[in-house]
Predicted model as a PDB file, atoms N, CA, C, CB and O in Angstrom, pLDDT in the B-factor column:
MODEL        1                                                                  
ATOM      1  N   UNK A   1       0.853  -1.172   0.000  1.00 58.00           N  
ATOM      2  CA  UNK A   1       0.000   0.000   0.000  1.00 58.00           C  
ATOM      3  C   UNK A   1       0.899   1.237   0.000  1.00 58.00           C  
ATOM      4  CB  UNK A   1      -0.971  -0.003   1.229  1.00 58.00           C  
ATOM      5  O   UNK A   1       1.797   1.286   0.841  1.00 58.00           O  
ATOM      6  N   UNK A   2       0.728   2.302  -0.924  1.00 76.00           N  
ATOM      7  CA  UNK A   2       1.592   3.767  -0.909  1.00 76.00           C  
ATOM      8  C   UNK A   2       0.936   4.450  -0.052  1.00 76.00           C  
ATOM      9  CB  UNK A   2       1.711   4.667  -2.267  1.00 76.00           C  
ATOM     10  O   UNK A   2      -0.192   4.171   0.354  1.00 76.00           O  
ATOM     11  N   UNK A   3       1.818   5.688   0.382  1.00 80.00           N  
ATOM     12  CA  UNK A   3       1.341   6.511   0.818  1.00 80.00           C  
ATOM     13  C   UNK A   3      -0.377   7.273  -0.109  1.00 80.00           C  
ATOM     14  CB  UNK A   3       2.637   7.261   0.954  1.00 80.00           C  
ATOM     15  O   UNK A   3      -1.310   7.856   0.442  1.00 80.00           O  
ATOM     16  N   UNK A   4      -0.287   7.100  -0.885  1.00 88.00           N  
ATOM     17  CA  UNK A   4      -1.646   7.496  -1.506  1.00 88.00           C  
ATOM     18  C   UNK A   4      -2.769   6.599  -0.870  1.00 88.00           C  
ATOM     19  CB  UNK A   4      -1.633   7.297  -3.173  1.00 88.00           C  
ATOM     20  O   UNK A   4      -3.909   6.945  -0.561  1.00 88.00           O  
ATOM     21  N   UNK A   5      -2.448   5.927  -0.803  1.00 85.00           N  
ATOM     22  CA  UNK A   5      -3.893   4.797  -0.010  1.00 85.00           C  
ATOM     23  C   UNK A   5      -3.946   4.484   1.144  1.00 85.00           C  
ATOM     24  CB  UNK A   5      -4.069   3.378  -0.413  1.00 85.00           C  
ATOM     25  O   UNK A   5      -4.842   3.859   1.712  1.00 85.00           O  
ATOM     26  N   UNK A   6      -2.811   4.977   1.642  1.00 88.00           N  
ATOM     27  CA  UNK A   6      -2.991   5.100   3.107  1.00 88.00           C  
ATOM     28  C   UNK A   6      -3.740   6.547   3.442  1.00 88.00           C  
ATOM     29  CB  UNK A   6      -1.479   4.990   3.856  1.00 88.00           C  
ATOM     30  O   UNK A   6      -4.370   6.657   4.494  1.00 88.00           O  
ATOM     31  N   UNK A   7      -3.639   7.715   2.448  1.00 92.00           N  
ATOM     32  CA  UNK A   7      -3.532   8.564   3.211  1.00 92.00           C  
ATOM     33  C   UNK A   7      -5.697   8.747   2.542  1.00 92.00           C  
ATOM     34  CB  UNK A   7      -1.889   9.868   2.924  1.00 92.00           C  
ATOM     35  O   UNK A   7      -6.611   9.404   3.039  1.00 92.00           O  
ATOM     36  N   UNK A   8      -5.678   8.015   1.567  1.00 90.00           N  
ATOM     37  CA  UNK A   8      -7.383   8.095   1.587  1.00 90.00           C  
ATOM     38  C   UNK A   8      -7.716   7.290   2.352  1.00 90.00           C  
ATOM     39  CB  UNK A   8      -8.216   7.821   0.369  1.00 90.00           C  
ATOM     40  O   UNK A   8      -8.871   7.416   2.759  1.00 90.00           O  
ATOM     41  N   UNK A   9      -6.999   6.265   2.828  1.00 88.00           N  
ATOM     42  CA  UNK A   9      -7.975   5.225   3.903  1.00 88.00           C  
ATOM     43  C   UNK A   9      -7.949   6.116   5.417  1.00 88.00           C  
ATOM     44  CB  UNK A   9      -7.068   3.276   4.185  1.00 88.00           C  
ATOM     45  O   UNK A   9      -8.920   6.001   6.165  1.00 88.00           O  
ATOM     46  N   UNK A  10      -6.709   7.055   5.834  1.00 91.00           N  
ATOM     47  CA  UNK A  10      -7.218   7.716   6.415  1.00 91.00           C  
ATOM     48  C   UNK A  10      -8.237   8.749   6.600  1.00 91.00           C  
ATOM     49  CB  UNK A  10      -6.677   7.824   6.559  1.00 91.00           C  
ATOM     50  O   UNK A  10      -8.801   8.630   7.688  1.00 91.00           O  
ATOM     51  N   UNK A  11      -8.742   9.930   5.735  1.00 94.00           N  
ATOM     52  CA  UNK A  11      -9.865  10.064   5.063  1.00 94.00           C  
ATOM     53  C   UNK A  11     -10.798   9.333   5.414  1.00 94.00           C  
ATOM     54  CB  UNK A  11      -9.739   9.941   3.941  1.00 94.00           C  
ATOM     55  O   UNK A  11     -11.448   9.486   6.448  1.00 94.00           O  
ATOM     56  N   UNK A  12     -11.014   8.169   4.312  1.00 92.00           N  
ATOM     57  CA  UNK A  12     -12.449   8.047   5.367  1.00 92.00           C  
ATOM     58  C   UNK A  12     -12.588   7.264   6.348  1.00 92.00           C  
ATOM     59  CB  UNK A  12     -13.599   7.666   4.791  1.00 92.00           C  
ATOM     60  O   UNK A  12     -13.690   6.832   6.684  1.00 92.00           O  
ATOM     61  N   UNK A  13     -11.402   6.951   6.990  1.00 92.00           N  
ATOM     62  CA  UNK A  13     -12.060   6.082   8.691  1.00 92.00           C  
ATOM     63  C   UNK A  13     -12.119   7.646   9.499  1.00 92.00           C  
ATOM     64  CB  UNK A  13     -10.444   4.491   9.850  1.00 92.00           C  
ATOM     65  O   UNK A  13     -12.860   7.806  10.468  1.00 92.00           O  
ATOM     66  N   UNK A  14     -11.534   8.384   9.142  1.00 95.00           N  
ATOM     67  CA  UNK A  14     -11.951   9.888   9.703  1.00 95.00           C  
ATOM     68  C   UNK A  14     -13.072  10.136   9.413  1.00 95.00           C  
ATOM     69  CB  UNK A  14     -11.246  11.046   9.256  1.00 95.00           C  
ATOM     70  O   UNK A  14     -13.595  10.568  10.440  1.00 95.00           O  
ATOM     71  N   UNK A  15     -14.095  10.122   8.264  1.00 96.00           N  
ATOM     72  CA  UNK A  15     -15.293  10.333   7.819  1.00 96.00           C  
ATOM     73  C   UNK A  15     -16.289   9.463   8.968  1.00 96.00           C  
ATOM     74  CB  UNK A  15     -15.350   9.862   6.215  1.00 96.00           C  
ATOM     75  O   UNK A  15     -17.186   9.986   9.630  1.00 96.00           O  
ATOM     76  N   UNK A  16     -15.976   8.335   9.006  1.00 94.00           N  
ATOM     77  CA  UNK A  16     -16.405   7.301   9.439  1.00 94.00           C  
ATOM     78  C   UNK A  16     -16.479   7.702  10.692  1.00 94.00           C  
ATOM     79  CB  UNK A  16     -15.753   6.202   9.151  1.00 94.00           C  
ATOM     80  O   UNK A  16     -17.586   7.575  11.215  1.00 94.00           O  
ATOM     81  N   UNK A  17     -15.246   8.350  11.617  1.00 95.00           N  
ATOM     82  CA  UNK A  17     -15.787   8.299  12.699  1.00 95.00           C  
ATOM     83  C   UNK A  17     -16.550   9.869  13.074  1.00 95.00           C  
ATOM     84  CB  UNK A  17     -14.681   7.783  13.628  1.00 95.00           C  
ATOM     85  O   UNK A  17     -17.140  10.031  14.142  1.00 95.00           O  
ATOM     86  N   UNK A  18     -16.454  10.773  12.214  1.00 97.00           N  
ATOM     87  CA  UNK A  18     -17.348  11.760  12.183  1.00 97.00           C  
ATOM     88  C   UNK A  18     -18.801  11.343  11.942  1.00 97.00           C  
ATOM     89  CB  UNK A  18     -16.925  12.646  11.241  1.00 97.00           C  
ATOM     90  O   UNK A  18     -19.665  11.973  12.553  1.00 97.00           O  
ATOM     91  N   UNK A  19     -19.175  10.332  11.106  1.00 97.00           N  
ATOM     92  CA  UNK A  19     -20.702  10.166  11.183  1.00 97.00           C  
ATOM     93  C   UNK A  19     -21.152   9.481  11.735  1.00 97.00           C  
ATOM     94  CB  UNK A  19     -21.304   9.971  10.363  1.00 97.00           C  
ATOM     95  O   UNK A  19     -22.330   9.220  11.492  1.00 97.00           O  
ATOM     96  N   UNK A  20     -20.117   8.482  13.302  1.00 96.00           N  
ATOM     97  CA  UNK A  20     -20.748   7.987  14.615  1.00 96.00           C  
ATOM     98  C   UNK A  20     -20.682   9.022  15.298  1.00 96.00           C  
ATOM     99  CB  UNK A  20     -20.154   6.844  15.353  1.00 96.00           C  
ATOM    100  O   UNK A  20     -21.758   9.277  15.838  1.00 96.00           O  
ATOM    101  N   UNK A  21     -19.739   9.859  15.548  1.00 97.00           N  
ATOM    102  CA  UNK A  21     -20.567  10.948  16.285  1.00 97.00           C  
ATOM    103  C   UNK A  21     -21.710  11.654  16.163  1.00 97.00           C  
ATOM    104  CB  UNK A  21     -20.040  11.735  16.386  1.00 97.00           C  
ATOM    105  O   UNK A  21     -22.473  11.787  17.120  1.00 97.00           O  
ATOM    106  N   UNK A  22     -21.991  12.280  14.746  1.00 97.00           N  
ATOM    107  CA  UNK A  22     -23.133  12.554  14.381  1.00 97.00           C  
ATOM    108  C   UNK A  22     -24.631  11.762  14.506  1.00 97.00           C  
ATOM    109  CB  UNK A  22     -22.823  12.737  13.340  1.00 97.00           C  
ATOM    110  O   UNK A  22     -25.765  12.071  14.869  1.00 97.00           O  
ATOM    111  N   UNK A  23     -23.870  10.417  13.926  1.00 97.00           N  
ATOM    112  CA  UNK A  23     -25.334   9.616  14.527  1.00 97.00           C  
ATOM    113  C   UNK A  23     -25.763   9.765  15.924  1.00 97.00           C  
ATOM    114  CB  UNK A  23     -25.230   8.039  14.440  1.00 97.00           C  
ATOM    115  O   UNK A  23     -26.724  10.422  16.324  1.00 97.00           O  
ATOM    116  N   UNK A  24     -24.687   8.870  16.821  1.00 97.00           N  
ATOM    117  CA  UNK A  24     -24.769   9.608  18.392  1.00 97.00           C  
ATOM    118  C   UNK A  24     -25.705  10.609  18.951  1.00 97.00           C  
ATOM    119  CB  UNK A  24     -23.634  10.316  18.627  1.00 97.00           C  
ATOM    120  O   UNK A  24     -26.510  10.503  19.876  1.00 97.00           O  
ATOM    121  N   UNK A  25     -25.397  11.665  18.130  1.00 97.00           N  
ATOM    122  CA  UNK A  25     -26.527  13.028  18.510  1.00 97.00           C  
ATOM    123  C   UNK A  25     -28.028  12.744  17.959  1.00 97.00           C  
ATOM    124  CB  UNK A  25     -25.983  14.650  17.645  1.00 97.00           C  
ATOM    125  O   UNK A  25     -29.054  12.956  18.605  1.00 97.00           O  
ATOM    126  N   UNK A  26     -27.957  12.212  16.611  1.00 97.00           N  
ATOM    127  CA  UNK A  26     -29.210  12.079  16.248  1.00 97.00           C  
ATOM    128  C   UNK A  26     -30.239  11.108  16.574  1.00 97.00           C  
ATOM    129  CB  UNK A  26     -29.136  12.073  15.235  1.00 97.00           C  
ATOM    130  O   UNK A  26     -31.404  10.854  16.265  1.00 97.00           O  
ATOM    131  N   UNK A  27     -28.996  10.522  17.592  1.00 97.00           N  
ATOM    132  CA  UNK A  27     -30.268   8.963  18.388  1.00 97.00           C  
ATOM    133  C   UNK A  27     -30.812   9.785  19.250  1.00 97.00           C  
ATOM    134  CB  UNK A  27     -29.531   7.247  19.479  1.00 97.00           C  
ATOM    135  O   UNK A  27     -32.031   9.862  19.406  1.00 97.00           O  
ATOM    136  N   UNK A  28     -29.687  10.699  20.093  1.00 97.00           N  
ATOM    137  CA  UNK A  28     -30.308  11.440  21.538  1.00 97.00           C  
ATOM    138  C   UNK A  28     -31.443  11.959  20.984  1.00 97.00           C  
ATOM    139  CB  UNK A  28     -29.370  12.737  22.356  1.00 97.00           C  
ATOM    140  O   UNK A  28     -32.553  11.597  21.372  1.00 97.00           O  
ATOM    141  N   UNK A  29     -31.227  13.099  19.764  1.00 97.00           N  
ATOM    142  CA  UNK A  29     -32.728  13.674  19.317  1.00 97.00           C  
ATOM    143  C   UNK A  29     -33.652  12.884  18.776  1.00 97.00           C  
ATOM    144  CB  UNK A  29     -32.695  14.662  18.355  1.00 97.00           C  
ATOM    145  O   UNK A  29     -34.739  13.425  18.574  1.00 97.00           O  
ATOM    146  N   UNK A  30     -33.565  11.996  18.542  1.00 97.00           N  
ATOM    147  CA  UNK A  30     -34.278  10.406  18.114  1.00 97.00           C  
ATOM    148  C   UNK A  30     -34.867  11.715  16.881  1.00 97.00           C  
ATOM    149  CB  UNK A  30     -35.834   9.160  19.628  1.00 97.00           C  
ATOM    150  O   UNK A  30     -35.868  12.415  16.731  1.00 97.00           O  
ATOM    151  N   UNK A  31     -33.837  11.538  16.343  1.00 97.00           N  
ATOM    152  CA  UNK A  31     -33.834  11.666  14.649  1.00 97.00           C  
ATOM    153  C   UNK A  31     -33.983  10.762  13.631  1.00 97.00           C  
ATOM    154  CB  UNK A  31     -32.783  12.078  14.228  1.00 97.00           C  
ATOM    155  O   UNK A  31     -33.107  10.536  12.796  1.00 97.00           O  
ATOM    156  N   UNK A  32     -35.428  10.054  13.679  1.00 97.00           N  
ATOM    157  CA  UNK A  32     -35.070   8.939  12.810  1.00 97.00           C  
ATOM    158  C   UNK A  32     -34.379   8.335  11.519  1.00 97.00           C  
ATOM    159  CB  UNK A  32     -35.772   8.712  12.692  1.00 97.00           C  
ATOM    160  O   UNK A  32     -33.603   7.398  11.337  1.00 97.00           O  
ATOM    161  N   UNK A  33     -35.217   9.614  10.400  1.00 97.00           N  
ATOM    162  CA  UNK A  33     -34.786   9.911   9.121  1.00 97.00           C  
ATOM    163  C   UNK A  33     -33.136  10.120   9.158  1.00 97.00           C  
ATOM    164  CB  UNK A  33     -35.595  11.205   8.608  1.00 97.00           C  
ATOM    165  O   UNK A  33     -32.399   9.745   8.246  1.00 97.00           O  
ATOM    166  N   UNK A  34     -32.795  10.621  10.072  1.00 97.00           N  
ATOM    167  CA  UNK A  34     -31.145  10.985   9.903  1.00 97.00           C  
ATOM    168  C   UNK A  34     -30.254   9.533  10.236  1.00 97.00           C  
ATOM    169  CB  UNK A  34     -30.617  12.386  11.211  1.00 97.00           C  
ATOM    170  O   UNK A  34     -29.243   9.008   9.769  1.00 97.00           O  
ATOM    171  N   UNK A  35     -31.173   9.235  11.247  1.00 97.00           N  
ATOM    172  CA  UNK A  35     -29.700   8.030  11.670  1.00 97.00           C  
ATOM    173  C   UNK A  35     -30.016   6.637  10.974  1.00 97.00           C  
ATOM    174  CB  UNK A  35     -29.525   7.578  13.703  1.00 97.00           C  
ATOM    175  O   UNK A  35     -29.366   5.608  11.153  1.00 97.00           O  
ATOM    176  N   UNK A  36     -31.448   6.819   9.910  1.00 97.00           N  
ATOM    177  CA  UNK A  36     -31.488   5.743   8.772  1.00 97.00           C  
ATOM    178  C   UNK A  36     -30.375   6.608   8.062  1.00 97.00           C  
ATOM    179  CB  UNK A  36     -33.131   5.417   7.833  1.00 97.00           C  
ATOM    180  O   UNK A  36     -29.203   6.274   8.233  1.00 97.00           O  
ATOM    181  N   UNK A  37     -30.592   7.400   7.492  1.00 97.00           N  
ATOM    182  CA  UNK A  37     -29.302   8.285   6.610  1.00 97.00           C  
ATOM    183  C   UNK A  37     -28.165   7.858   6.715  1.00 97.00           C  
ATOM    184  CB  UNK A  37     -29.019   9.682   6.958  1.00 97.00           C  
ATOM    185  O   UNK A  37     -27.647   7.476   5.666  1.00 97.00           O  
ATOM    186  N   UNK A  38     -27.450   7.770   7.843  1.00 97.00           N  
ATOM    187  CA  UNK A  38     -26.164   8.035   8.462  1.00 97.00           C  
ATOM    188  C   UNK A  38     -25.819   6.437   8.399  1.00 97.00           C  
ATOM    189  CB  UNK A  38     -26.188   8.877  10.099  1.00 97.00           C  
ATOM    190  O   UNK A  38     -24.656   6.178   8.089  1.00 97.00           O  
ATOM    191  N   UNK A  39     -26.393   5.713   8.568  1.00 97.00           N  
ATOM    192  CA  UNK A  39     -26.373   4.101   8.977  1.00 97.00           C  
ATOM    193  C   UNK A  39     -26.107   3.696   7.405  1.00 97.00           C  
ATOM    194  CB  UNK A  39     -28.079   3.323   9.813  1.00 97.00           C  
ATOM    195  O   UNK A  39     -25.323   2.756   7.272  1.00 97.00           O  
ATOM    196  N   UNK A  40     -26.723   4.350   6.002  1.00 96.00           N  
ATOM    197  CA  UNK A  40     -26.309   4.122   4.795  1.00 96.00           C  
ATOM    198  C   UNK A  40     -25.417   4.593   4.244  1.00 96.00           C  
ATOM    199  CB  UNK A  40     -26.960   4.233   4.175  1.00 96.00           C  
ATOM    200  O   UNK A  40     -25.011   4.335   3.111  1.00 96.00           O  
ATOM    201  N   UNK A  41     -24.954   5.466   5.127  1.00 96.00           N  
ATOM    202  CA  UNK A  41     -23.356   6.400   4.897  1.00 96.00           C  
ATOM    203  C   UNK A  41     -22.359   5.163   5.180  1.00 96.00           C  
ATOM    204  CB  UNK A  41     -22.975   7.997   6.306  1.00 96.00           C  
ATOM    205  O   UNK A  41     -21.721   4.465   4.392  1.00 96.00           O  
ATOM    206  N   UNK A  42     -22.427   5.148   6.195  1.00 95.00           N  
ATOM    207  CA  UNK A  42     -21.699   3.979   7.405  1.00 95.00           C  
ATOM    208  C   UNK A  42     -21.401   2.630   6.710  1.00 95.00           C  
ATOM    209  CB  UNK A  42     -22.872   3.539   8.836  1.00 95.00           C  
ATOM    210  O   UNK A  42     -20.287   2.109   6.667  1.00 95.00           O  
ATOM    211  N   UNK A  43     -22.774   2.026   6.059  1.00 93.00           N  
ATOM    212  CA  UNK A  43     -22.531   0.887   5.380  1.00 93.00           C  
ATOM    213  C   UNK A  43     -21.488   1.232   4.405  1.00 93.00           C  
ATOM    214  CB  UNK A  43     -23.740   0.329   4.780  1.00 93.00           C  
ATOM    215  O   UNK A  43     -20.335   0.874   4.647  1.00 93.00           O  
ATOM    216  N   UNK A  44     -21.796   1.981   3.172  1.00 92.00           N  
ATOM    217  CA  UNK A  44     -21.225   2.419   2.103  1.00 92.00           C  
ATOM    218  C   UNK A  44     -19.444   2.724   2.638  1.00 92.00           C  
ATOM    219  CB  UNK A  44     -22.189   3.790   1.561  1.00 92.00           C  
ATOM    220  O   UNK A  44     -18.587   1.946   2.217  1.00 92.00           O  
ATOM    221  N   UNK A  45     -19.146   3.581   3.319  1.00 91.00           N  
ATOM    222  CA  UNK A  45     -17.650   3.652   3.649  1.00 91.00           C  
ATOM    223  C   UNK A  45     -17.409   2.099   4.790  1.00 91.00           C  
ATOM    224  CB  UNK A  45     -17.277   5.480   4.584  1.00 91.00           C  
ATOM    225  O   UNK A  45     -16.341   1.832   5.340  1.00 91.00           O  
ATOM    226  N   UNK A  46     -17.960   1.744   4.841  1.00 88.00           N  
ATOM    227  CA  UNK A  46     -17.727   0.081   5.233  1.00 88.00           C  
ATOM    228  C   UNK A  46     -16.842  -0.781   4.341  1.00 88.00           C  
ATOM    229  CB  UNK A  46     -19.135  -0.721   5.198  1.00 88.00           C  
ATOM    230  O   UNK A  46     -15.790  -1.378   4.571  1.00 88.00           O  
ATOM    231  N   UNK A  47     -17.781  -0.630   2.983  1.00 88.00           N  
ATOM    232  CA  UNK A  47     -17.433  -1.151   2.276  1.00 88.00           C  
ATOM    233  C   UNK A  47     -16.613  -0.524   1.059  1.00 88.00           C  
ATOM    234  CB  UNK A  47     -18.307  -1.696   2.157  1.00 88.00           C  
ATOM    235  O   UNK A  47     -16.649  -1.184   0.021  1.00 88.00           O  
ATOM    236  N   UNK A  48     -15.973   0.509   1.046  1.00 86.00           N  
ATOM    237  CA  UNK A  48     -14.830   0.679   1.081  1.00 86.00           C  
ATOM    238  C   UNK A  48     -13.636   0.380   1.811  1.00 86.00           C  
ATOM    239  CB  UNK A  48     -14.905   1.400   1.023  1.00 86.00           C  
ATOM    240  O   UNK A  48     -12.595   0.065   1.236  1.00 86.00           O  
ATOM    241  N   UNK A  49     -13.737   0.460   2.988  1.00 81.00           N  
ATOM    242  CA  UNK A  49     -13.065   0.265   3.888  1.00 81.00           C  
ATOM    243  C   UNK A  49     -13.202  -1.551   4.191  1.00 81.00           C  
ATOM    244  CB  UNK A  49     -13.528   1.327   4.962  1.00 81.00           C  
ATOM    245  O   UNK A  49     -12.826  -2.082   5.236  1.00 81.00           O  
ATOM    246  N   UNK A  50     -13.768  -2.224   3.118  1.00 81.00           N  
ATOM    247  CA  UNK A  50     -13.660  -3.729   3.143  1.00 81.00           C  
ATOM    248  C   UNK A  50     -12.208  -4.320   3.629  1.00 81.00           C  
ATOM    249  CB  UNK A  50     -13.965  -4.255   1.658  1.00 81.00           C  
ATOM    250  O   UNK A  50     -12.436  -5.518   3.798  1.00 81.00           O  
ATOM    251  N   UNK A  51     -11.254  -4.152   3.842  1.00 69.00           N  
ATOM    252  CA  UNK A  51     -10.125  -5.245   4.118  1.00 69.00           C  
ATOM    253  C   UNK A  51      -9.753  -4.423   4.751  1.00 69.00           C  
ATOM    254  CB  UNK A  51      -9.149  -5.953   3.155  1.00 69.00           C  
ATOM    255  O   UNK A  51      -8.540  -4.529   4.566  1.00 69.00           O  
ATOM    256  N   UNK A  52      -9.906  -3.499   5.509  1.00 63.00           N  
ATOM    257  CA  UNK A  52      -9.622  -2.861   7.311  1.00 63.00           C  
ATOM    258  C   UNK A  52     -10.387  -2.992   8.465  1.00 63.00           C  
ATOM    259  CB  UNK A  52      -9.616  -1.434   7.447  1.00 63.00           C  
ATOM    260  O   UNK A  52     -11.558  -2.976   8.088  1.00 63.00           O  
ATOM    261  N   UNK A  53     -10.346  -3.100   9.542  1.00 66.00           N  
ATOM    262  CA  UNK A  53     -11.291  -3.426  10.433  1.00 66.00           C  
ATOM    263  C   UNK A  53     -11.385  -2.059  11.037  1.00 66.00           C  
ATOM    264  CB  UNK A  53     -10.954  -4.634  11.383  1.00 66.00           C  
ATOM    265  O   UNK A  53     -10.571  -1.183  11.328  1.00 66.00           O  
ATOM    266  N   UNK A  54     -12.798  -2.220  11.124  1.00 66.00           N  
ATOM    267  CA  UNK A  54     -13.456  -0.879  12.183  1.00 66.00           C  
ATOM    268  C   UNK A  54     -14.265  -0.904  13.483  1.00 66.00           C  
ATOM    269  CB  UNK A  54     -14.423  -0.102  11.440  1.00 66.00           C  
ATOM    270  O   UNK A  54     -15.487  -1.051  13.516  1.00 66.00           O  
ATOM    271  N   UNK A  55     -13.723  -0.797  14.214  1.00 68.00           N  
ATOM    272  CA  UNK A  55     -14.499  -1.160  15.929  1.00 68.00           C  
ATOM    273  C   UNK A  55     -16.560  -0.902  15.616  1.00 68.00           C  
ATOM    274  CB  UNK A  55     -13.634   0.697  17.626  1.00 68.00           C  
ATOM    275  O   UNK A  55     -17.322   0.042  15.408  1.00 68.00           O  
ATOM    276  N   UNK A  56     -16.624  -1.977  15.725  1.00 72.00           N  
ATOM    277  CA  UNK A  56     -18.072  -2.257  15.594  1.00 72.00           C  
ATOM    278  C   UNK A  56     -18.814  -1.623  16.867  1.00 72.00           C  
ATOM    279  CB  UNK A  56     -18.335  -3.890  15.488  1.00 72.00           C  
ATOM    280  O   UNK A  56     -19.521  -2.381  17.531  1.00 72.00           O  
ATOM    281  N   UNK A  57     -18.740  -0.776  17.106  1.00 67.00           N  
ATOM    282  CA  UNK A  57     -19.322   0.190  18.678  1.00 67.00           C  
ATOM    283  C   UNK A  57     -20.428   0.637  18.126  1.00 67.00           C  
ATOM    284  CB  UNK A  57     -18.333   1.697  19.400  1.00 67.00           C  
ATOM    285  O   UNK A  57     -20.487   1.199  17.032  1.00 67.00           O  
ATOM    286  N   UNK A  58     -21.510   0.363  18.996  1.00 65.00           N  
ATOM    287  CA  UNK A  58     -23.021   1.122  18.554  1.00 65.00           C  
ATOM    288  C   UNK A  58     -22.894   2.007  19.607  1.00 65.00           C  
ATOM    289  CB  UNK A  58     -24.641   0.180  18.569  1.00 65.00           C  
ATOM    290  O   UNK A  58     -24.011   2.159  20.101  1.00 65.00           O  
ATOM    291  N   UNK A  59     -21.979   2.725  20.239  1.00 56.00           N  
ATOM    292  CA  UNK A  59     -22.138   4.031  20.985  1.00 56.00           C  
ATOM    293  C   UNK A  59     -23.000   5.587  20.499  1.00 56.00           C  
ATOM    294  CB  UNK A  59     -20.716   4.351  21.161  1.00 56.00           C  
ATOM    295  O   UNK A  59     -23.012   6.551  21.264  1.00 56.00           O  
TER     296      UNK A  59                                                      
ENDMDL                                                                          
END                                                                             
């Protein structure tokens, strides 16, 4: 792996963990529409992020 793919896989596990925080907030406001949203964000950079592991925390 180059520095080029390291430095997008950092990118989005950074993305990634910006939209568990965000979800986070939108459970407290029991935002439904959003944290269906956010949960299809989540999948999608998942699966980019296919052959890295990401702490599976429903916090």
């Amino acid at each position: 792996m180059d520095d080029t793919d390291k430095h997008y896989n950092g990118q989005l596990i950074e993305e990634y963990q910006r939209l568990k925080r965000i979800r986070k907030t939108a459970v407290k406001e029991n935002a439904i529409e959003t944290v269906r949203d956010i949960d299809k964000e989540i999948r999608f950079l998942r699966l980019k992020l296919q052959p890295l592991e990401l702490p599976n925390d429903e916090d």
